[in-house]
DRENDO-534020 format. One record per residue: residue in three letters; x, y, z of N, C-alpha, C in turn. Coordinates in steps of 0.05 Angstrom, whole numbers, plus 32768, in hexadecimal, padded with zeros to 4 digits. Atoms other than C-alpha are relative to their C-alpha. Example, Ala and Ser with C-alpha at 12.3 -4.5 7.8 and 13.67 -1.06 7.14 Angstrom:
2
Ala80127FE8800080F67FA6809C801280188000 Ser7FF07FE87FFF81117FEB808F7FF18016800E 
This chain:
138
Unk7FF77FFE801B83A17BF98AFE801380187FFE Unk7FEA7FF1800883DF7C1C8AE67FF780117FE2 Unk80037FF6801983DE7C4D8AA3801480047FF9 Unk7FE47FFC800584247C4A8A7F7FF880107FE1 Unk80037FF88016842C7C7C8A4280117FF77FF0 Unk7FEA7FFB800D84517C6C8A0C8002800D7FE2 Unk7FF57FEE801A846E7C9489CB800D7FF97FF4 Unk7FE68006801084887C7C8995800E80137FEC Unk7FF07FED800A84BF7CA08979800F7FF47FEA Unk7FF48009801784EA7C97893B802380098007 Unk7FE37FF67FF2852C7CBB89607FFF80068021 Unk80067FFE7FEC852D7CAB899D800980188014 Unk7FFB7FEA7FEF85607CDE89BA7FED80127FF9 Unk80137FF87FFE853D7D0E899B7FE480108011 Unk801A7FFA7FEA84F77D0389BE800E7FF8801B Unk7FF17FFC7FE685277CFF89FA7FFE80198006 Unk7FFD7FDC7FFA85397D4889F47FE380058001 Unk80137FE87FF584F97D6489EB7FED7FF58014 Unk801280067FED84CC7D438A1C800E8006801B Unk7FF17FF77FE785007D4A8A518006801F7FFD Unk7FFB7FE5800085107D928A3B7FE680158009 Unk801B7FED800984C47DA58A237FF780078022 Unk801480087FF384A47D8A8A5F80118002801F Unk7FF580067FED84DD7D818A957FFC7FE6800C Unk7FFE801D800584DD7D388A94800F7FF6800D Unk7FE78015800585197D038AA77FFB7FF48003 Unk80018020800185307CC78A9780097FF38016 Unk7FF980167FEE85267C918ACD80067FE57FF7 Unk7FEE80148007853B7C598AA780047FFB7FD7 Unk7FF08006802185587C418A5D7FFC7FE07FFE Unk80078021800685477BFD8A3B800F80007FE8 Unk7FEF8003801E857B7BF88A0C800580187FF0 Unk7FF57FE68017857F7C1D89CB7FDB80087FF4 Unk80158001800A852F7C1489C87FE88014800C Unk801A7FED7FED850A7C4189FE800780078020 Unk7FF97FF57FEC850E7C6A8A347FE580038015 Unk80177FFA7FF084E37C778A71800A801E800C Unk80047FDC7FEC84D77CC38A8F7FEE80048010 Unk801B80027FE484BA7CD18ACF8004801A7FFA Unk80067FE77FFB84A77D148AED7FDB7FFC7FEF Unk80157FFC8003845A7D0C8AD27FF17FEF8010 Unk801480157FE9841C7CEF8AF8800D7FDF7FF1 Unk7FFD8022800B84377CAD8AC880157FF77FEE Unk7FE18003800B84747C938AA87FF780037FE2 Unk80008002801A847C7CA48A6380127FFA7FFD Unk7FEC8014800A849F7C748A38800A80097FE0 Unk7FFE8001801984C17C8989F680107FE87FF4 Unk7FF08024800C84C87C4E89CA800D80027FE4 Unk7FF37FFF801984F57C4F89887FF47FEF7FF2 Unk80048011800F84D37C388953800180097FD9 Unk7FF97FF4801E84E57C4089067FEA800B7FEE Unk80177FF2801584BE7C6C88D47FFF7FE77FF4 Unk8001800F801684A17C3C88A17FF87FE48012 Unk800F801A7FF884927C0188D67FE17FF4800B Unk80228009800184547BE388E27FFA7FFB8029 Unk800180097FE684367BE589347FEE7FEA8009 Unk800D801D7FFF84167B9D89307FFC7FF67FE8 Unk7FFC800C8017841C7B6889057FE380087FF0 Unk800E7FFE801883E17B7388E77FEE80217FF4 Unk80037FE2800D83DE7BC088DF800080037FE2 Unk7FF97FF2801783CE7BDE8896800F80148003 Unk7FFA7FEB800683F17C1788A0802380008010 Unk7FE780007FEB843A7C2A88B28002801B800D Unk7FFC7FEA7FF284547C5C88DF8012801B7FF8 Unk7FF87FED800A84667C9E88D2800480158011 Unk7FF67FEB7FEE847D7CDC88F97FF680157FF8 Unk80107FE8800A845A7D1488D27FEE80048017 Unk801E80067FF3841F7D3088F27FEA7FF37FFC Unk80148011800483ED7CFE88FB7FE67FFF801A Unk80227FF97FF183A47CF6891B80027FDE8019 Unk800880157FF9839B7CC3894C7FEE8003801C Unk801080037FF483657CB4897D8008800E8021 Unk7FF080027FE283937CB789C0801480177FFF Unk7FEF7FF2800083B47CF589D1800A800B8020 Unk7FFF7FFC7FE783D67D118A107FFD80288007 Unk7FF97FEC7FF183C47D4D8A3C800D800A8013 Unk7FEF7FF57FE183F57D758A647FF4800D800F Unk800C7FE67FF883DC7D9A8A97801E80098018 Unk7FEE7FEB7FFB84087DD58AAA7FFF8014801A Unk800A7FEB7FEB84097E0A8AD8800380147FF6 Unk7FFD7FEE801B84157E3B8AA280087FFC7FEB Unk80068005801984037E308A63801480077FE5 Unk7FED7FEF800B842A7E6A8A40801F7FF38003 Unk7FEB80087FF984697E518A5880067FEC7FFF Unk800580248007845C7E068A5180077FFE7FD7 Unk7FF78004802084577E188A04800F800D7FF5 Unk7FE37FF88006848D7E4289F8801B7FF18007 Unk7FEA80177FEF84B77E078A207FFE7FEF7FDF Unk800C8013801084957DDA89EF800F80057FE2 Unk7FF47FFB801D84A57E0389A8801A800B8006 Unk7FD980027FFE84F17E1389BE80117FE28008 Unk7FED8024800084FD7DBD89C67FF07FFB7FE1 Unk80068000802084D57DC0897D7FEB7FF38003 Unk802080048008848E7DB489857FF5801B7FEE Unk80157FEC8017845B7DD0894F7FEE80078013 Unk80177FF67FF684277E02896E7FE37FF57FE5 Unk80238003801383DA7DEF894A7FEB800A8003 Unk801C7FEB7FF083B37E1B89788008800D8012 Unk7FF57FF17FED83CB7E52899D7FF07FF98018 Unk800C80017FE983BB7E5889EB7FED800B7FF3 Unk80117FF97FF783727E6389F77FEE7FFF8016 Unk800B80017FF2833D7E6B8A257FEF7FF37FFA Unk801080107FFB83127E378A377FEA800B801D Unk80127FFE7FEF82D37E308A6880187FF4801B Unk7FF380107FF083087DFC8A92801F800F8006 Unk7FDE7FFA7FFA834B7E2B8A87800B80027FE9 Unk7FF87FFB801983797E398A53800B7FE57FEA Unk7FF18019801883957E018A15800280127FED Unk7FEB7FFF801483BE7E0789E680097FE47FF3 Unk80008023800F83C57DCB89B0801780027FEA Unk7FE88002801684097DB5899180067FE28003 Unk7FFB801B8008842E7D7C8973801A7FF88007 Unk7FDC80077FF684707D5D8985801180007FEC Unk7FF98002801784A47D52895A7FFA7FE77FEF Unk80048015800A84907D0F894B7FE680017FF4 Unk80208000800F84487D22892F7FEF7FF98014 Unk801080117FEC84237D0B896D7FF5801E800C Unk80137FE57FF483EE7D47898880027FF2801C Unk7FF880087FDE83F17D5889D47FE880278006 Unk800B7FE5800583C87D9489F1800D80058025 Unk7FF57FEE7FEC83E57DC38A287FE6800A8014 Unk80147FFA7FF283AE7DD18A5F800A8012801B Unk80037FF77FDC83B37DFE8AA07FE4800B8005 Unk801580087FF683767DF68ABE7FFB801D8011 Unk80057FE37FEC834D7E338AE37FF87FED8014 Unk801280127FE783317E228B287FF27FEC7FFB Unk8014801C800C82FA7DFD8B0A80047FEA7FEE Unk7FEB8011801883267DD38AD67FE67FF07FFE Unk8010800E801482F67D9C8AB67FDF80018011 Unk80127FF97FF182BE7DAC8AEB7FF280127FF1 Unk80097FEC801982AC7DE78AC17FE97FF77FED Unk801880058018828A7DBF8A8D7FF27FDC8004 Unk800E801A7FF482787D7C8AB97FE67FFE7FFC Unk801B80087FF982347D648AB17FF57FE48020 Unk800480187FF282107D318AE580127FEC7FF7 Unk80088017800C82297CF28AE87FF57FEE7FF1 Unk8015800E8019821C7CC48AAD7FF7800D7FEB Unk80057FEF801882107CF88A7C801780087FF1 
């Protein structure tokens, strides 16, 4: 099994610039006027154009919006410095929401894109998610 990300955006250039700026990104291919693909991560991220105000399945209550918003699914970067990952990040125009801190696993730092979509910045110490592993199954 494959894991493809995708992001929907409301301007596409836009979330062109900053994911390729924030993050050091590029684009490996273009689908029209509708979405782009960017390599350079463990997995292709896809930004997809899609209009404020439209609906993401026919039978969604709700339409879409670009503000900041809550949703279940978010992505972690992990970095190799943290500090410098989010200063990359808020000079292509991401919102900071939690400065760097220390964790048991390493440092995070939690910001939003421009599109409202939360993302959290991780560089990992030696022990990165080991740290706070339990057995198996727990």
């Amino acid at each position: 099994m494959n894991i493809l990300v995708n992001i929907d955006v409301d301007d596409l250039a836009r979330a062109e610039a900053f994911y390729t700026g924030a993050f050091g990104l590029t684009v490996s291919r273009r689908f029209g006027d509708d979405a782009v693909e960017l390599s350079g991560a463990a997995v292709p991220l896809y930004l997809l154009a899609k209009p404020a105000g439209s609906l993401a399945a026919p039978t969604a209550t709700r339409e879409r919006d670009y503000d900041r918003h809550w949703t279940p699914v978010h992505l972690d970067l992990v970095v190799e410095d943290v500090d410098a990952a989010v200063e990359r990040a808020l000079a292509h125009g991401a919102a900071l929401e939690k400065p760097v801190g220390d964790t048991p696993y390493g440092r995070l730092a939690l910001l939003a894109d421009p599109f409202g979509h939360g993302f959290c910045l991780i560089e990992f110490n030696p022990a990165g998610y080991d740290a706070i592993a339990g057995a198996p199954g727990r």
